[in-house]
C-alpha positions in Angstrom: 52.7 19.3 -23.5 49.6 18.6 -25.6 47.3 21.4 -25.8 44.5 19.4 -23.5 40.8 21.1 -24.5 38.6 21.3 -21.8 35.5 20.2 -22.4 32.1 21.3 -20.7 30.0 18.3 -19.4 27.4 18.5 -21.8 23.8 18.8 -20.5 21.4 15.6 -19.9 18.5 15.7 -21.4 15.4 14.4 -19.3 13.4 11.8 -20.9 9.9 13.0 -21.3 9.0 9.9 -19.4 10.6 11.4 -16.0 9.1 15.0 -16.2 5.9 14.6 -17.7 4.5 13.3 -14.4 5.9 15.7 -12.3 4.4 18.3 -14.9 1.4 17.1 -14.7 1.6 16.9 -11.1 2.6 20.6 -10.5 -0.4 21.5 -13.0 -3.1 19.3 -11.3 -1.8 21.2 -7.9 -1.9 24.4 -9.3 -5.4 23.6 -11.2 -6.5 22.6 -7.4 -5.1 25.6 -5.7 -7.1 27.8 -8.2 -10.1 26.0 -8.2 -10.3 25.7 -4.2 -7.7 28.4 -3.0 -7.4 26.5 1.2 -6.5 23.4 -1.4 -2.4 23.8 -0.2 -2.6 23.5 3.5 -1.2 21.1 6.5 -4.3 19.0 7.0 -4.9 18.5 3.5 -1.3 17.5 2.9 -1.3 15.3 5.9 -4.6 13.5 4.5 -3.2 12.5 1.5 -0.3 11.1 2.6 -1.9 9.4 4.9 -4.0 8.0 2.1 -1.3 7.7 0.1 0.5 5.4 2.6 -1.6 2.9 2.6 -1.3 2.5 -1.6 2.5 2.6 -0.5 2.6 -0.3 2.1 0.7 -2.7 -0.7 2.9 -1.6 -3.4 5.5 -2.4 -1.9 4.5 -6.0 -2.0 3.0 -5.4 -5.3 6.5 -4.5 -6.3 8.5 -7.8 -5.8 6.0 -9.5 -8.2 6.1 -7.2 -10.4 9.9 -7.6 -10.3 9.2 -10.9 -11.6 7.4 -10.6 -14.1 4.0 -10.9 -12.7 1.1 -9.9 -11.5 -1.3 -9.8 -8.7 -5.0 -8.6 -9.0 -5.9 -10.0 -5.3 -3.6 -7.7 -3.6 -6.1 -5.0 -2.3 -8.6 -7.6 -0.9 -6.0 -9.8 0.9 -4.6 -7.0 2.8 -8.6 -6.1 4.0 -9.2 -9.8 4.1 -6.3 -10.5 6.2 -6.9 -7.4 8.5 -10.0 -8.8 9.3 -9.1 -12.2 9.9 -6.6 -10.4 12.6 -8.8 -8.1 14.0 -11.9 -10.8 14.2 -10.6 -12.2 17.5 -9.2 -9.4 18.9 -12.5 -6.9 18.8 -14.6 -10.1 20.3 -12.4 -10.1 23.3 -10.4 -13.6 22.8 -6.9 -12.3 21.6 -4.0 -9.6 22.1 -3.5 -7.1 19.7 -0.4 -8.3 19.0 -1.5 -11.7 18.5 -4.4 -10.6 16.0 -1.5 -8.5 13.5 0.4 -11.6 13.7 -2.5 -14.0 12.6 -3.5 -11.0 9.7 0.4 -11.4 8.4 0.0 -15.2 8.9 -3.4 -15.1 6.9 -1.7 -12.8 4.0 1.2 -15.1 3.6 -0.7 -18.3 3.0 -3.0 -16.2 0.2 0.5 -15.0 -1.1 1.6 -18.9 -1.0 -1.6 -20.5 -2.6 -1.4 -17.5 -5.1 2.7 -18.9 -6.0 1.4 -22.4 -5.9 -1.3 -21.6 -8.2 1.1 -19.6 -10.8 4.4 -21.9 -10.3 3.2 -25.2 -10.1 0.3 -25.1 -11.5 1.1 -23.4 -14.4 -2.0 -21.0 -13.9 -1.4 -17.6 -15.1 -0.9 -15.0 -12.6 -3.5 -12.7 -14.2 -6.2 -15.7 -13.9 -5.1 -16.8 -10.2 -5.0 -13.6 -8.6 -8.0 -12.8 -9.8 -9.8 -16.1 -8.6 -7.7 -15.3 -5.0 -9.6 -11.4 -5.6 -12.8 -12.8 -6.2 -12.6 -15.1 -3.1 -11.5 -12.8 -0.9 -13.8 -10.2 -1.8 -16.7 -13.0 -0.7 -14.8 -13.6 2.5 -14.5 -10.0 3.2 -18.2 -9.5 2.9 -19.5 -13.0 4.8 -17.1 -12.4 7.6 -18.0 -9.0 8.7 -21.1 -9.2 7.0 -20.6 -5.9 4.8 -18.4 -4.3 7.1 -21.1 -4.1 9.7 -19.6 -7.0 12.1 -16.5 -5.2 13.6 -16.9 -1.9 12.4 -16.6 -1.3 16.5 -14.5 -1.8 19.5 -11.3 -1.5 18.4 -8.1 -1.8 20.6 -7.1 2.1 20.7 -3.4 0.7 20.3 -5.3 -0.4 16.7 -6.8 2.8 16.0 -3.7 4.6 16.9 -1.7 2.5 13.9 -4.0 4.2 11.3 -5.1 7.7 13.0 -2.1 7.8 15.5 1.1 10.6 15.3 4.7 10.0 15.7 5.7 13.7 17.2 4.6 15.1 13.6 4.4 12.1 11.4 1.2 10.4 10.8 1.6 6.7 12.3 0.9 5.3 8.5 3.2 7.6 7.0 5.7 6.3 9.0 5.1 2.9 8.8 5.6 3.2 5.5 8.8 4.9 5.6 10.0 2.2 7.3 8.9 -0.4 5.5 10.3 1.2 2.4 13.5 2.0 3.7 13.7 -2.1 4.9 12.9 -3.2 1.5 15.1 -1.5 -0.3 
């Protein structure tokens, strides 16, 4: 028999890359807790992930191009652009809920196609095209609902329960984005 040594897995070391945000993350918490002691509490946690959701649910998009090696400045201002194209018809009366989310993802996906035309057959740069997409649909965003003062009422409460709504515990957003997550992966 060969005299076999057994050796000890030998420890990983983290990459400062991987724990230098969660460092600073724990610090910037504790910082908080300090500065405002009622800073670690349900509500506060459930705010920010709520917040944080919606960052998620864009990033998600955000990620695929990204993947590719691009970029896309217009990605904020689509998503309000095409939630008010949805919600337009649906606040004045003339369209189902259901109807208006599907017209917003309708509206979204021909920004995201005009911004692909742009960068692939074009040969526009994606920097420069999603930028001119931003711009544009920052001045549709403001003409249509005229600085956010045109439908800032009389929405659905199946709308209002997508964004301030609860699944038993789980903030509606939060969960969406679960979801989504999960499906993209």
């Amino acid at each position: 028999m060969k005299n076999d040594i057994i050796k000890k897995p030998a420890l990983k070391k983290i990459p400062l890359d991987k724990i230098v945000p969660i460092l600073l993350f724990v610090v910037m918490c504790v910082t908080f807790t300090i500065l405002k002691p009622g800073y670690v509490n349900g509500i506060n946690i459930k705010s920010i992930l709520v917040q944080t959701s919606f960052s998620g649910i864009i990033s998600l998009g955000l990620t695929l191009v990204m993947m590719t090696g691009g970029v896309d400045m217009s990605n904020g201002y689509t998503a309000g652009l095409g939630a008010i194209a949805g919600m337009w018809f649906v606040v004045s009366g003339s369209m189902p809920m259901w109807l208006g989310i599907l017209v917003a993802l309708g509206f979204v996906l021909f920004i995201g196609v005009v911004n692909g035309l742009c960068v692939s057959r074009l040969g526009i740069a994606p920097f420069v095209a999603t930028l001119g997409t931003m711009y544009l649909g920052m001045g549709l965003q403001n003409w249509l609902d005229d600085g956010g003062q045109q439908i800032s009422y009389g929405f659905p409460k199946a709308y209002i329960a997508l964004g301030q709504g609860n699944i038993g515990f789980i903030p509606m957003p939060v969960f969406i984005f679960i979801i989504l997550n999960f499906s993209s992966n």
